[in-house]
N, C-alpha and C positions, 0 to 999 in steps of 0.2 A: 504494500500500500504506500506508506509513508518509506525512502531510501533516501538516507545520507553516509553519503561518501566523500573521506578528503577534502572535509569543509573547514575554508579559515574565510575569517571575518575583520573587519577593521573598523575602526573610527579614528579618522586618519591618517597617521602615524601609527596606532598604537594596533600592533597584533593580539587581537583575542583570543579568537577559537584557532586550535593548532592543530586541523586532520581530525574534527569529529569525524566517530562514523557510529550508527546502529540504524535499525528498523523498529515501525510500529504497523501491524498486521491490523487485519479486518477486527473488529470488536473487541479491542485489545487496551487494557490502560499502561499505558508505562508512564514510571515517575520519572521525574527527572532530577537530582538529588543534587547537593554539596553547598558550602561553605558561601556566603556572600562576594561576591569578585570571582565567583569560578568559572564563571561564562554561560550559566543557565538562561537566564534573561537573554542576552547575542543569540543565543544557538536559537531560541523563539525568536527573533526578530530578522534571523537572519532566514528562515524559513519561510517568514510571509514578505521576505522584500527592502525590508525596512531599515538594514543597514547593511554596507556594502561586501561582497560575498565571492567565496570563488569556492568552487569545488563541483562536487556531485549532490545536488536534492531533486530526487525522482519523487513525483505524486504518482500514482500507476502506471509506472511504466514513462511516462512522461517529465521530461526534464523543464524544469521550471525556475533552476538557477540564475536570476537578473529579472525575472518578468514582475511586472510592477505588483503591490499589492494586492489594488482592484481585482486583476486575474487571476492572482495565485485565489483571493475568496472566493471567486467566482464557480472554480475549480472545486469548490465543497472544501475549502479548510476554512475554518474559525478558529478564530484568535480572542483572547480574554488577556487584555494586558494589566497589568498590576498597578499602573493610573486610573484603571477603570476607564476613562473617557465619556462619559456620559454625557447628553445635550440638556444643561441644564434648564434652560428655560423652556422646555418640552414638557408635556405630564407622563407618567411611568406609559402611560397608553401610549403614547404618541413615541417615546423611545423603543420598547415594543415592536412599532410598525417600518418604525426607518430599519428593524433588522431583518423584516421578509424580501428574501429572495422573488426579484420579480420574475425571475425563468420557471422556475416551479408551479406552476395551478394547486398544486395539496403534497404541503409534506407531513414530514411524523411528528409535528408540534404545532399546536393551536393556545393562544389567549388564554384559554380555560386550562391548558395542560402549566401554561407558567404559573397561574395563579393556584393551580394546585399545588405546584411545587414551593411556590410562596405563599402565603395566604395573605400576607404582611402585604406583598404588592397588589392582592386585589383590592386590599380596605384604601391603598393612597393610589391607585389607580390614575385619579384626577389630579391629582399633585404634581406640582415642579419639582422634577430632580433633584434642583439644586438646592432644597431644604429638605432632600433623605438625609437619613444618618448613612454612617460612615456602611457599615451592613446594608442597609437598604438598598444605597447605590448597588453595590457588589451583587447582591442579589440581579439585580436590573441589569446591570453588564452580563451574565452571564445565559438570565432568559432572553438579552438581546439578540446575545450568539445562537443560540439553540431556534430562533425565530427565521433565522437563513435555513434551517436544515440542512448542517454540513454531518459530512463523511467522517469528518476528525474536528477537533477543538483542541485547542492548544490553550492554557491555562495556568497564568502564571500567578503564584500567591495568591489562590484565593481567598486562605484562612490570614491573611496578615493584617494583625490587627482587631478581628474582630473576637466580638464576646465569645464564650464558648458555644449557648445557646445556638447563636447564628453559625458555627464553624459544624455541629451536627447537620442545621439545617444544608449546609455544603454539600459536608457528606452525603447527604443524600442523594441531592441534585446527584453527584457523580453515581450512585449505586443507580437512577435512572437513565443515567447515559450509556453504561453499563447492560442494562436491562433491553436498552432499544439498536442494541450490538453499532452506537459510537464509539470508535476509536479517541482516546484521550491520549493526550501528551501532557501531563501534572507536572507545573514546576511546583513542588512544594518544602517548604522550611518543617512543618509537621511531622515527624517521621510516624506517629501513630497511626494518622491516618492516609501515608501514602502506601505504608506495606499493608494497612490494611485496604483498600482499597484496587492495588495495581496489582495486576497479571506480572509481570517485571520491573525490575530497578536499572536505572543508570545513577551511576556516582559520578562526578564531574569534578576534575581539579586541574588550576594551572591551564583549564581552556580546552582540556581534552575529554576524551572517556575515561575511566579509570578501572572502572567496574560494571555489568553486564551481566544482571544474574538474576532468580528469583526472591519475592520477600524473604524466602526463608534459607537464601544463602545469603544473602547479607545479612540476618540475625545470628548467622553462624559463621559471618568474619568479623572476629575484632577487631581485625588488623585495618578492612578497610573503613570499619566505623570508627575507630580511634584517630588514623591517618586524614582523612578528606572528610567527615561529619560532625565529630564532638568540639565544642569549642570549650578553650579553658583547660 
């Protein structure tokens, strides 16, 4: 589905990502793991376009390495970026609608299907974005993405920051994405709920891979949790 190969990135001057490589398969969640400065954030950014990129990133088969953002969305990948971006002077309905895909006549997600997974976003429905709380939005950004009805979502930090209440409510979200066999790409700081959660781990340091395995061979290296995870 999702192939990266040989992927380095820049901003500017500065080399980031140094020769990522892995895959994420049909109905598959992999996390995406490590340390602050490791390159999790690039390696999303560098996948929908968004900063400058050289290497191998196949979406089926198809190389999509330099194609502007637009298309790479267009393509069925969603992106959830850890600004959230929300249109604040929009009401939660109205941001909502700017994320349906107009190629599509009927996908696997309806109005009713976000509010279910919120309940919070049906009651402020009419409301301006820009007086949610911090959770609210995050909520909002994420049924915005699921409103295109893409293939994969890419989802960086969901849980950052918010209460724990709302970080269950995440979870969920993700066990529904899950459920409707979307492929996720999880940048998450959580390690609870990314092993509980993900089919696979990536561990990332210094810009690379580092580690490529399941939850439960990363609970059974301490080497690579001590090395590239635990801070302190």
């Amino acid at each position: 589905m999702l192939e990266i190969d040989n992927l380095h990135a820049f901003y500017g001057k500065s080399h980031v990502l140094h020769g990522v490589h892995f895959r994420v398969q049909d109905g598959e969640i992999v996390a995406l793991l490590g340390r602050n400065g490791s390159g999790r954030s690039t390696t999303a950014k560098a996948i929908m376009g968004l900063v400058d990129a050289e290497g191998d990133i196949r979406w089926r088969g198809e190389r999509i390495t330099g194609r502007k953002p637009y298309e790479i969305a267009h393509r069925g990948i969603g992106y959830v970026p850890e600004s959230r971006d929300i249109f604040p002077k929009l009401t939660v309905h109205q941001n909502l609608m700017l994320g349906l895909k107009r190629t599509r006549q009927t996908g696997r997600w309806s109005f009713d299907d976000m509010y279910a997974l919120f309940p919070r976003l049906k009651e402020r429905q009419h409301t301006e974005a820009g007086v949610l709380s911090g959770g609210e939005q995050q909520m909002l950004t994420l049924c915005r993405s699921l409103m295109g009805d893409p293939d994969l979502i890419i989802i960086d930090e969901p849980t950052e920051g918010l209460a724990p209440k709302i970080v269950e409510q995440v979870a969920q979200y993700l066990r529904a994405l899950k459920a409707k066999g979307i492929s996720v790409l999880l940048i998450e700081q959580k390690l609870t709920i990314a092993l509980e959660i993900s089919d696979r781990v990536l561990v990332m340091g210094h810009g690379s891979i580092v580690f490529d395995g399941t939850p439960a061979e990363l609970k059974a290296n301490p080497y690579v949790r001590r090395e590239w995870l635990e801070v302190g």
